[in-house]
PyMOL CGO cylinders between C-alpha atoms (Angstrom):
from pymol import cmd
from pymol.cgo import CYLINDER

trace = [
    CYLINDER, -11.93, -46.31, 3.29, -12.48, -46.77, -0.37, 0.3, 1, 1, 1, 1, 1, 1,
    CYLINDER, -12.48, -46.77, -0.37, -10.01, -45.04, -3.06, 0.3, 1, 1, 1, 1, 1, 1,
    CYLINDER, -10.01, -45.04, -3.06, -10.28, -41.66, -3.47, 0.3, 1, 1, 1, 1, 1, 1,
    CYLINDER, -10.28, -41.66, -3.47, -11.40, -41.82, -7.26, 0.3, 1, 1, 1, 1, 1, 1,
    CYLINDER, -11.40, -41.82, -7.26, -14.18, -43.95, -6.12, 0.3, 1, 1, 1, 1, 1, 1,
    CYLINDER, -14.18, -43.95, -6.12, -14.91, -41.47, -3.22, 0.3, 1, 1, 1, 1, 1, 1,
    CYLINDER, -14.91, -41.47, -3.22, -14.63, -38.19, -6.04, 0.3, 1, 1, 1, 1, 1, 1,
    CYLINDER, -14.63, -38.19, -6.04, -17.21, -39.95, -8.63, 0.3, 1, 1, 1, 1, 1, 1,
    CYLINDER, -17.21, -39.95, -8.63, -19.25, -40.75, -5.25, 0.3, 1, 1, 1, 1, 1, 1,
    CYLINDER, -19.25, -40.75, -5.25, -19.51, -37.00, -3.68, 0.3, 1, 1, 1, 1, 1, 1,
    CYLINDER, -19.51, -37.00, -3.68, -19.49, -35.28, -7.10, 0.3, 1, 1, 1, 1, 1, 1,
    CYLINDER, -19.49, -35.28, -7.10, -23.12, -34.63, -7.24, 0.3, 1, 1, 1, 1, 1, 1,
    CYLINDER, -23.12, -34.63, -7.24, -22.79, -33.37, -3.10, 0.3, 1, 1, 1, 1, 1, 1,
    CYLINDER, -22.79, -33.37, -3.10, -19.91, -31.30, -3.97, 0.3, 1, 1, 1, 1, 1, 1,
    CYLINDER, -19.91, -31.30, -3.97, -21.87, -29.55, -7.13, 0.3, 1, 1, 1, 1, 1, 1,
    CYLINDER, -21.87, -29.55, -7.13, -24.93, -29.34, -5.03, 0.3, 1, 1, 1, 1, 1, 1,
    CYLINDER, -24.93, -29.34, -5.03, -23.05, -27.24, -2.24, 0.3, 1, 1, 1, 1, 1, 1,
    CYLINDER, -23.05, -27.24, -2.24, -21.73, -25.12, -5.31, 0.3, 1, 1, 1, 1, 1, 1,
    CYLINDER, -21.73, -25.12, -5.31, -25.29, -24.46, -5.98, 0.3, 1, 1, 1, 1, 1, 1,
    CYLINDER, -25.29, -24.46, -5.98, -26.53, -23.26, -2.64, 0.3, 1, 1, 1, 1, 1, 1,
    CYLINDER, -26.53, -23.26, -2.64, -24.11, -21.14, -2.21, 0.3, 1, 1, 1, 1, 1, 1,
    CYLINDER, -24.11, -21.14, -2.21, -24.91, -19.39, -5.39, 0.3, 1, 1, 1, 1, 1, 1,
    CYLINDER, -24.91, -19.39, -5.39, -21.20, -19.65, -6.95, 0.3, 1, 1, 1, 1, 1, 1,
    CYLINDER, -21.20, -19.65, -6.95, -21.49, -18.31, -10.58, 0.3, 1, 1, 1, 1, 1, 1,
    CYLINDER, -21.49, -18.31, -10.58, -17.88, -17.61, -11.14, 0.3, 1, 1, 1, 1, 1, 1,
    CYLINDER, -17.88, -17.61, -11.14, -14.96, -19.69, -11.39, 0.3, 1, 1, 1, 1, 1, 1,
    CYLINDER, -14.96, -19.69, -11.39, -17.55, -22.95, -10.86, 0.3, 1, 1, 1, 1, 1, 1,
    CYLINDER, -17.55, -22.95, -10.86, -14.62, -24.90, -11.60, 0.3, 1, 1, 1, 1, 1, 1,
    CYLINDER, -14.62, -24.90, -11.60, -12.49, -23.66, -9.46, 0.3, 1, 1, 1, 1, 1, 1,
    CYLINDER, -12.49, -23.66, -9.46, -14.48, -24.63, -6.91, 0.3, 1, 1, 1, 1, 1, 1,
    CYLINDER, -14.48, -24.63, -6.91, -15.26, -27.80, -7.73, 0.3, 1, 1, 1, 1, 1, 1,
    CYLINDER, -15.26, -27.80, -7.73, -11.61, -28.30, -7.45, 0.3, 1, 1, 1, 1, 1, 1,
    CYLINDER, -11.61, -28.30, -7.45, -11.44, -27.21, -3.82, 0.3, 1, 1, 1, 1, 1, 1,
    CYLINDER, -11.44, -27.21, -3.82, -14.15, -29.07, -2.85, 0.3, 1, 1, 1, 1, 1, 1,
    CYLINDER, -14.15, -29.07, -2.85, -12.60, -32.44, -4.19, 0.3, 1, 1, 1, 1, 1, 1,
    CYLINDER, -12.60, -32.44, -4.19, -9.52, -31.09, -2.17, 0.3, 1, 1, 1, 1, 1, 1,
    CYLINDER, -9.52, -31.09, -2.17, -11.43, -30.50, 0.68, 0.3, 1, 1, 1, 1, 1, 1,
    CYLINDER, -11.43, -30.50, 0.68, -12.61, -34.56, 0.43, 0.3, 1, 1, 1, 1, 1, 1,
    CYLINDER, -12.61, -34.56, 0.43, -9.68, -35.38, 0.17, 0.3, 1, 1, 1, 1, 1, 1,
    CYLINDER, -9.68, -35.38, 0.17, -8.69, -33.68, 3.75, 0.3, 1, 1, 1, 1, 1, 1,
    CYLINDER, -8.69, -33.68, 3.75, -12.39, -34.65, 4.74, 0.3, 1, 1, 1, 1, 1, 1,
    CYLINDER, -12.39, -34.65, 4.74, -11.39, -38.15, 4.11, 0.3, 1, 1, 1, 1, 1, 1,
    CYLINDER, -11.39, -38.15, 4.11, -7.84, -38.29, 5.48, 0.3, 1, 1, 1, 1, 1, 1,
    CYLINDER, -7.84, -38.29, 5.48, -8.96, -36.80, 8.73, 0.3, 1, 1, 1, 1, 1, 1,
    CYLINDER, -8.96, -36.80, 8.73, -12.63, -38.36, 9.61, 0.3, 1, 1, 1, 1, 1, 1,
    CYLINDER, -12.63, -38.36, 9.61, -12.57, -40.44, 12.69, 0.3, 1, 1, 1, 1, 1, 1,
    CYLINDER, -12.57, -40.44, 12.69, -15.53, -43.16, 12.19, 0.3, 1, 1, 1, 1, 1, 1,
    CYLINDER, -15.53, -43.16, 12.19, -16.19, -43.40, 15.78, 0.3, 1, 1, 1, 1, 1, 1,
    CYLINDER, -16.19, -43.40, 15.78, -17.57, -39.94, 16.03, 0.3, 1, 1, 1, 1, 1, 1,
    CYLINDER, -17.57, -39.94, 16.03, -20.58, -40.48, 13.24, 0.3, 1, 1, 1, 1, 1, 1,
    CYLINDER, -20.58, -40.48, 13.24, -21.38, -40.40, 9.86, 0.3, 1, 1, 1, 1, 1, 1,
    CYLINDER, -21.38, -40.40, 9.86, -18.61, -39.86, 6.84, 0.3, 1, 1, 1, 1, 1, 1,
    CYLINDER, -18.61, -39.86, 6.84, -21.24, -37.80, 4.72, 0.3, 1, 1, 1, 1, 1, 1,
    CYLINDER, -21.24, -37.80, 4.72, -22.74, -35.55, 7.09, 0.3, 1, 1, 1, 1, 1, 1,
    CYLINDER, -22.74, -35.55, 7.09, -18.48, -35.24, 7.83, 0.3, 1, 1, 1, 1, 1, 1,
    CYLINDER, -18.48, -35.24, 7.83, -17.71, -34.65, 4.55, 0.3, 1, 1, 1, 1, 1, 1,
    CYLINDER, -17.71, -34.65, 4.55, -20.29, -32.92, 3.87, 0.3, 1, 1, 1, 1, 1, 1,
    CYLINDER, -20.29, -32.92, 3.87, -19.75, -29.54, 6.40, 0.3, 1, 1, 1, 1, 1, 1,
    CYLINDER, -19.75, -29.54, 6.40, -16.27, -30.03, 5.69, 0.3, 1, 1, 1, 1, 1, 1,
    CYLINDER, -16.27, -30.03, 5.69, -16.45, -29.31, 1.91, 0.3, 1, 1, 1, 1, 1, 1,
    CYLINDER, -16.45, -29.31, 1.91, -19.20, -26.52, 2.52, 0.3, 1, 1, 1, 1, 1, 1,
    CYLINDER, -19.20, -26.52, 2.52, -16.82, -25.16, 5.20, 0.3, 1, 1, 1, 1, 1, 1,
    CYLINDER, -16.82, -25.16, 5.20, -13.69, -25.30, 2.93, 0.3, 1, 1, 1, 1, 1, 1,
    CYLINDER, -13.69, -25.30, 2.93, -15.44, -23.25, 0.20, 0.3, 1, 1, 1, 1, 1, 1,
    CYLINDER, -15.44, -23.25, 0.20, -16.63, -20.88, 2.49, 0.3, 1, 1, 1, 1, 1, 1,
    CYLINDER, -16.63, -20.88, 2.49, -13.45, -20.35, 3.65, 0.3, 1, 1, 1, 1, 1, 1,
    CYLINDER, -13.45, -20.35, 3.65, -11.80, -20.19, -0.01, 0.3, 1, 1, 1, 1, 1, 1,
    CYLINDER, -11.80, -20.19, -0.01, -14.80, -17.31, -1.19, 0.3, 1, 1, 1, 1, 1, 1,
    CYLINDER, -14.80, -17.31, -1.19, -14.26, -15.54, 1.74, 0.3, 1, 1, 1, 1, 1, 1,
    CYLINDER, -14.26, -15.54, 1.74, -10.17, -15.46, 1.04, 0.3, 1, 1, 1, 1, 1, 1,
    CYLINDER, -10.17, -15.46, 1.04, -11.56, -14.81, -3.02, 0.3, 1, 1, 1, 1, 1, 1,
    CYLINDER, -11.56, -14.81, -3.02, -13.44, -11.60, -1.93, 0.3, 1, 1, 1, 1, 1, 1,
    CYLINDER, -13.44, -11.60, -1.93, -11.18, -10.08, 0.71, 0.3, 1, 1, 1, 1, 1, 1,
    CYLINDER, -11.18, -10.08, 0.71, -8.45, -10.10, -2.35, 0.3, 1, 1, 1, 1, 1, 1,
    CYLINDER, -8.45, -10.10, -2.35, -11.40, -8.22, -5.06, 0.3, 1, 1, 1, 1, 1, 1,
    CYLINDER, -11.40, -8.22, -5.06, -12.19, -5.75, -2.11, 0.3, 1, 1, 1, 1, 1, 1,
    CYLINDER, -12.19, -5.75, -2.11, -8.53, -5.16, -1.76, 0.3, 1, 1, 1, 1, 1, 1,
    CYLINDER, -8.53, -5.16, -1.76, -7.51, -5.18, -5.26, 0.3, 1, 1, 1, 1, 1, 1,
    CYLINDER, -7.51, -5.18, -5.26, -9.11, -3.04, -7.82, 0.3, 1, 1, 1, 1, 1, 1,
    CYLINDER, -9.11, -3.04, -7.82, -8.28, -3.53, -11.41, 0.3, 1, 1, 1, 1, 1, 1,
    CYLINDER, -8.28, -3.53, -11.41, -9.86, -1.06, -13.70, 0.3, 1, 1, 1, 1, 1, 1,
    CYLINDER, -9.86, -1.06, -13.70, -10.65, -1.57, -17.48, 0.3, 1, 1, 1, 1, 1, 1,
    CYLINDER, -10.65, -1.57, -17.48, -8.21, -1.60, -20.24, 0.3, 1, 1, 1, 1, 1, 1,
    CYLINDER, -8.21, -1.60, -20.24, -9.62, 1.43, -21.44, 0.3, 1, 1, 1, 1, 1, 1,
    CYLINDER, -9.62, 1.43, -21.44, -8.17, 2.81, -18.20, 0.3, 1, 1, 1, 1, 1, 1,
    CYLINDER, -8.17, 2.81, -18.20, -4.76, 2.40, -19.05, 0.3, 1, 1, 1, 1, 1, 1,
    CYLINDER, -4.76, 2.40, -19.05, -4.78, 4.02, -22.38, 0.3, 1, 1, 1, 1, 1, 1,
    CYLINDER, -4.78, 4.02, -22.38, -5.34, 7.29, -20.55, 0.3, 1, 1, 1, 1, 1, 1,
    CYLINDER, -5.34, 7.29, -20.55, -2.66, 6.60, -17.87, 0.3, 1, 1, 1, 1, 1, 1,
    CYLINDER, -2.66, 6.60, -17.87, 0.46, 8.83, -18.42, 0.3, 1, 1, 1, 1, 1, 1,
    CYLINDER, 0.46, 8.83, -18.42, 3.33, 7.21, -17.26, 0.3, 1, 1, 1, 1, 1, 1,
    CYLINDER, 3.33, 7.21, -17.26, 4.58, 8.09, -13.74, 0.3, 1, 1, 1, 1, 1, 1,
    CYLINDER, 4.58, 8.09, -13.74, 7.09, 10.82, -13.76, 0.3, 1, 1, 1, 1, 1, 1,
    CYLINDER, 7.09, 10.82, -13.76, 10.31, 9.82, -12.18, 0.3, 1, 1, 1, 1, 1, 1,
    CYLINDER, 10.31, 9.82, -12.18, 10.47, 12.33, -9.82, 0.3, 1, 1, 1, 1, 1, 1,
    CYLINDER, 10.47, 12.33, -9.82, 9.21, 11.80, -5.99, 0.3, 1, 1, 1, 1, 1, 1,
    CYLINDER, 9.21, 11.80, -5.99, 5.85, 11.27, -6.85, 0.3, 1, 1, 1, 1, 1, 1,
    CYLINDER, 5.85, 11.27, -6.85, 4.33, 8.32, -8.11, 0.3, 1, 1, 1, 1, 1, 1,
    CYLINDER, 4.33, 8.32, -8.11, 1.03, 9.72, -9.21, 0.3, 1, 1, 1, 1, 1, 1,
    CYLINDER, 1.03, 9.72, -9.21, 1.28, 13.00, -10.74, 0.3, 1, 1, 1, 1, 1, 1,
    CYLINDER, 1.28, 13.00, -10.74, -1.43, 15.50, -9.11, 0.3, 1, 1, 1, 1, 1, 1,
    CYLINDER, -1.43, 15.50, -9.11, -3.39, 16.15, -12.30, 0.3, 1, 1, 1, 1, 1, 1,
    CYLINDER, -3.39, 16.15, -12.30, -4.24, 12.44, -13.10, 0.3, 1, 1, 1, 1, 1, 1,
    CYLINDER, -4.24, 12.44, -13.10, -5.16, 12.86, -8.81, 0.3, 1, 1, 1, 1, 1, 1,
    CYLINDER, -5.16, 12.86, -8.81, -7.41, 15.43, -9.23, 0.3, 1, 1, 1, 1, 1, 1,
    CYLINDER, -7.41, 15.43, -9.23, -8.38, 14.27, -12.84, 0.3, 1, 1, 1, 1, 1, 1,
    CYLINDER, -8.38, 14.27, -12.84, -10.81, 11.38, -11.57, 0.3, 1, 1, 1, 1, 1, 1,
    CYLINDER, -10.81, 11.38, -11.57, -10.95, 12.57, -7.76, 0.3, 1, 1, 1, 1, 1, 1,
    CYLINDER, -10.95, 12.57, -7.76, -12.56, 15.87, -8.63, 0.3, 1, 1, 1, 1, 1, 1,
    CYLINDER, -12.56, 15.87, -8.63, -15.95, 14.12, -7.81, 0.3, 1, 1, 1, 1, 1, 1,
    CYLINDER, -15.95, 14.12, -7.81, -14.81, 12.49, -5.30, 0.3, 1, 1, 1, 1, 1, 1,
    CYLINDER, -14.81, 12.49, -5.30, -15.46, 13.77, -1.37, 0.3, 1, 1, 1, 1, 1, 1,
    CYLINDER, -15.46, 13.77, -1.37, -12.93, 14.37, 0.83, 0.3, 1, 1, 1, 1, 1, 1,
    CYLINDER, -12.93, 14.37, 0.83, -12.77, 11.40, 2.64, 0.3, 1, 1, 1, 1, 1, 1,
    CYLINDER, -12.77, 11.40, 2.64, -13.21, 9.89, -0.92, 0.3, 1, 1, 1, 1, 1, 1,
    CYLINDER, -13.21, 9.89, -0.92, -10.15, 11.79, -1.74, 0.3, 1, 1, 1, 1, 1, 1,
    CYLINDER, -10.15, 11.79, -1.74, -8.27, 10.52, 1.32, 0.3, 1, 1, 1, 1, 1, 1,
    CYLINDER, -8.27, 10.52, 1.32, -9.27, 6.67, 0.87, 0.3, 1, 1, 1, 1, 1, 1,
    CYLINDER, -9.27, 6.67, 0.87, -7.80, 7.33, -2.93, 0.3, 1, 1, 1, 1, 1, 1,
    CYLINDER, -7.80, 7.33, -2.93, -4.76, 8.92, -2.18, 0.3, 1, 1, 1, 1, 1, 1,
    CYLINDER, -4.76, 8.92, -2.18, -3.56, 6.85, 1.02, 0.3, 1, 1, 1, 1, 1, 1,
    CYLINDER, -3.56, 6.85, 1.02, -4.63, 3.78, -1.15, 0.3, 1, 1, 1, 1, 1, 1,
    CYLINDER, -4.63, 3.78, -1.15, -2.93, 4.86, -4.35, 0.3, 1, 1, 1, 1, 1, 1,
    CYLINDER, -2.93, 4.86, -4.35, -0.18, 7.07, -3.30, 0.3, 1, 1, 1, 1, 1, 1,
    CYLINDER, -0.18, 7.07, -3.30, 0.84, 5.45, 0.12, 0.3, 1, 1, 1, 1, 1, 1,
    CYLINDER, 0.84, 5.45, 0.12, 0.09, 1.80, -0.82, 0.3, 1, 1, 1, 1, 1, 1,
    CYLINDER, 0.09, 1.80, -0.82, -1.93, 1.58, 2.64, 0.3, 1, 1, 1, 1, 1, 1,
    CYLINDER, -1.93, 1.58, 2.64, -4.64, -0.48, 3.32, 0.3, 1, 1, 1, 1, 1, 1,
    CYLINDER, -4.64, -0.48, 3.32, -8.25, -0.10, 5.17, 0.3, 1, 1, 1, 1, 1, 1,
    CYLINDER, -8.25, -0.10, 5.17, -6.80, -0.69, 8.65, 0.3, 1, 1, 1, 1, 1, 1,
    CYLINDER, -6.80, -0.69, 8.65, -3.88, 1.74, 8.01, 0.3, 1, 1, 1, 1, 1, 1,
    CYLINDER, -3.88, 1.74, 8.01, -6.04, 4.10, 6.43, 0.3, 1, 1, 1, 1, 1, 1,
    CYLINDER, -6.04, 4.10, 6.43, -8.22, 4.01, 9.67, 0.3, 1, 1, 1, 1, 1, 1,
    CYLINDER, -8.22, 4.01, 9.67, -5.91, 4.37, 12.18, 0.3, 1, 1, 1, 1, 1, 1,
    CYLINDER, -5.91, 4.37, 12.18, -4.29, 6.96, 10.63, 0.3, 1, 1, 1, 1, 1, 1,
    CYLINDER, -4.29, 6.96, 10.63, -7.11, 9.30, 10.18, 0.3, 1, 1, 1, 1, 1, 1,
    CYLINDER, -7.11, 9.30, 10.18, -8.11, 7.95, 13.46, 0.3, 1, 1, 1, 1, 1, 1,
    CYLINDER, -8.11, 7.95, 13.46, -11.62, 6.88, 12.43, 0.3, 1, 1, 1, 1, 1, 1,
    CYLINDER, -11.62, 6.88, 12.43, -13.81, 3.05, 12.19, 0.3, 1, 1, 1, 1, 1, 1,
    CYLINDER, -13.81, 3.05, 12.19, -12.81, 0.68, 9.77, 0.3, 1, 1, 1, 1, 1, 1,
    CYLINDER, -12.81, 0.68, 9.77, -16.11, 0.53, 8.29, 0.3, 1, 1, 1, 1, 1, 1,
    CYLINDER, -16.11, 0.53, 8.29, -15.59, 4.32, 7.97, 0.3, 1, 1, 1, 1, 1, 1,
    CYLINDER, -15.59, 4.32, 7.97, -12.90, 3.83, 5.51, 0.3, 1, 1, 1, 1, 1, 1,
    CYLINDER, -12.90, 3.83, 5.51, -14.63, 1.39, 3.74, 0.3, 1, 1, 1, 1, 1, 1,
    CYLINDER, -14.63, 1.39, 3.74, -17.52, 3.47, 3.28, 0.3, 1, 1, 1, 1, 1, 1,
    CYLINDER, -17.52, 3.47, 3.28, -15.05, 5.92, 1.16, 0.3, 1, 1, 1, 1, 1, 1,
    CYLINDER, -15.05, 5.92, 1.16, -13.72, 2.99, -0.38, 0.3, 1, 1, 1, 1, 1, 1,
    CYLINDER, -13.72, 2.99, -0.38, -17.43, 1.90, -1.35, 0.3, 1, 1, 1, 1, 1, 1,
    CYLINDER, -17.43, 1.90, -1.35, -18.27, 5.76, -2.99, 0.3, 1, 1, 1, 1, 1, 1,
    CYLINDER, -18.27, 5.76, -2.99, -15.17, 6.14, -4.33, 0.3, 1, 1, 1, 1, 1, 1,
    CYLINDER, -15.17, 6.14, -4.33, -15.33, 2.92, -6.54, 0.3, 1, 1, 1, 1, 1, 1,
    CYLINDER, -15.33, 2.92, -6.54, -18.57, 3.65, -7.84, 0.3, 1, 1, 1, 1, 1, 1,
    CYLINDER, -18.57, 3.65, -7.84, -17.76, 7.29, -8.64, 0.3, 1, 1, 1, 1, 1, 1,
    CYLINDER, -17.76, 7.29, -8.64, -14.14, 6.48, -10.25, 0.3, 1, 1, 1, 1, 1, 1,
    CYLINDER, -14.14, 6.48, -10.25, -15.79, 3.84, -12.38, 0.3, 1, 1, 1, 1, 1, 1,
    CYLINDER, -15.79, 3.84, -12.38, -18.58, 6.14, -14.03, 0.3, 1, 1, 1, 1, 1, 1,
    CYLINDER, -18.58, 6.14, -14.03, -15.37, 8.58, -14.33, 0.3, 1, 1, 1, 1, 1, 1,
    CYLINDER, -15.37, 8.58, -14.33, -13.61, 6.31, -15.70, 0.3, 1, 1, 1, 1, 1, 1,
    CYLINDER, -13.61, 6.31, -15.70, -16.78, 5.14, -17.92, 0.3, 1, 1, 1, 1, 1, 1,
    CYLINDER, -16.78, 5.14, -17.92, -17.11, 1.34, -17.06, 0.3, 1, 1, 1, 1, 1, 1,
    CYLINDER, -17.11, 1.34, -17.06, -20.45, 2.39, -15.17, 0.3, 1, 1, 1, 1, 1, 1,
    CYLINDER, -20.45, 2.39, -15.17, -20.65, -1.57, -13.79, 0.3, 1, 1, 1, 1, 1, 1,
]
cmd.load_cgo(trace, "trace")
């Protein structure tokens, strides 16, 4: 097989074009960088008896980046990062028992319902995630992330980022 710089300039164009059609806006670079990764694996581990090295190559890159957007959104869903504005308002956690003093709580979970309220405070308080959270109130994962869903929205127009 040909070096891989040769093999890079070569696929370029295929590995943009799969960036495309999957409709990656953010972090286009990024990408691009995992798909020349995943040629490099592509072209490390093809076998020519078994067919063609850019029909190979190409399901392996689409594959790979599939598998890195998934990882990518499982770690936004999980993670929540509110505005800078955000913190201004934050007191500083008391250093008593409680992280989270009750008045922030109740502060921007007023609006909230209760299962809202118990997908904030397991999540905040606890540190638990969307598995935990369901099994311990001993309901469906996509339960919890139905709270998790309303309670975003709600706690960003409370906390006035309303995106």
């Amino acid at each position: 097989m040909e070096s891989f710089e040769q093999l890079a300039i070569q696929y370029e164009p295929m590995i943009q074009r799969i960036i495309s059609s999957l409709h990656i806006y953010k972090n286009k670079d990024e990408f691009r960088q995992q798909g020349l990764i995943a040629l490099w694996e592509a072209s490390k581990r093809f076998d020519p008896g078994k067919g063609n090295f850019s029909t190979y190559a190409y399901h392996y890159i689409k594959g790979y980046i599939l598998m890195e957007l998934t990882k990518e959104t499982v770690e936004s869903e999980r993670n929540f990062y509110p505005k800078e504005e955000f913190w201004e308002y934050a007191e500083a956690p008391c250093t008593g028992e409680a992280p989270l003093e009750k008045d922030i709580f109740m502060r921007y979970g007023r609006n909230l319902t209760p299962n809202q309220r118990k997908w904030l405070f397991h999540t905040a308080v606890e540190g638990l995630s969307v598995s935990e959270i369901a099994e311990k109130e001993k309901v469906s994962l996509s339960a919890v992330k139905s709270w998790r869903k309303g309670a975003r929205e709600k706690l960003k127009i409370a906390m006035g980022s309303k995106a």
